[in-house]
C-alpha positions in Angstrom: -17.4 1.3 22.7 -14.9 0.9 25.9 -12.7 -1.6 23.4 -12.6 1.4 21.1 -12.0 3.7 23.5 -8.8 1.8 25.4 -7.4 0.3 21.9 -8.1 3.8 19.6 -4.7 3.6 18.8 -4.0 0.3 17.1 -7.0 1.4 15.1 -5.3 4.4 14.0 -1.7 2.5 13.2 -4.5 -0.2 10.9 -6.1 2.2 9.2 -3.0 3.9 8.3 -1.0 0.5 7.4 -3.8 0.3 5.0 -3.7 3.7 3.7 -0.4 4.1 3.0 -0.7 0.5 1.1 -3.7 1.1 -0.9 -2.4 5.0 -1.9 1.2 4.1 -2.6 2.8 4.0 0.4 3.3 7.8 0.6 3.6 8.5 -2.5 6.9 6.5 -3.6 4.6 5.2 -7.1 3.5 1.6 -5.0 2.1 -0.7 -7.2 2.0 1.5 -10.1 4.5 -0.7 -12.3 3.4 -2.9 -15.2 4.0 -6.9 -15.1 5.5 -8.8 -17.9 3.7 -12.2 -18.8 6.2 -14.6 -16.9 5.5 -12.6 -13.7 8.7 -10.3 -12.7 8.1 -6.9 -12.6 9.1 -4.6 -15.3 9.9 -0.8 -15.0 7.6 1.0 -16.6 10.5 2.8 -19.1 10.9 -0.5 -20.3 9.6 -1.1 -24.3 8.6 -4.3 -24.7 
């Protein structure tokens, strides 16, 4: 509990890092755009 208590705040950045990452980085849409079959990334306007 004194490692928590002396490093608290590198916990906090983590576990924000990962936040942001898993929730789309603050709301900018992330990972939320589709993936066309030979692996570039497509916009998600696109009609395929």
């Amino acid at each position: 509990m004194e490692w928590l208590a002396s490093n608290w705040i590198w916990v906090a950045l983590v576990v924000g890092m990962l936040g942001m990452h898993l929730f789309g980085h603050g709301g900018h849409g992330g990972h939320s755009g589709r993936h066309d079959p030979e692996g570039g990334a497509r916009r998600p306007d696109e009609r395929s």
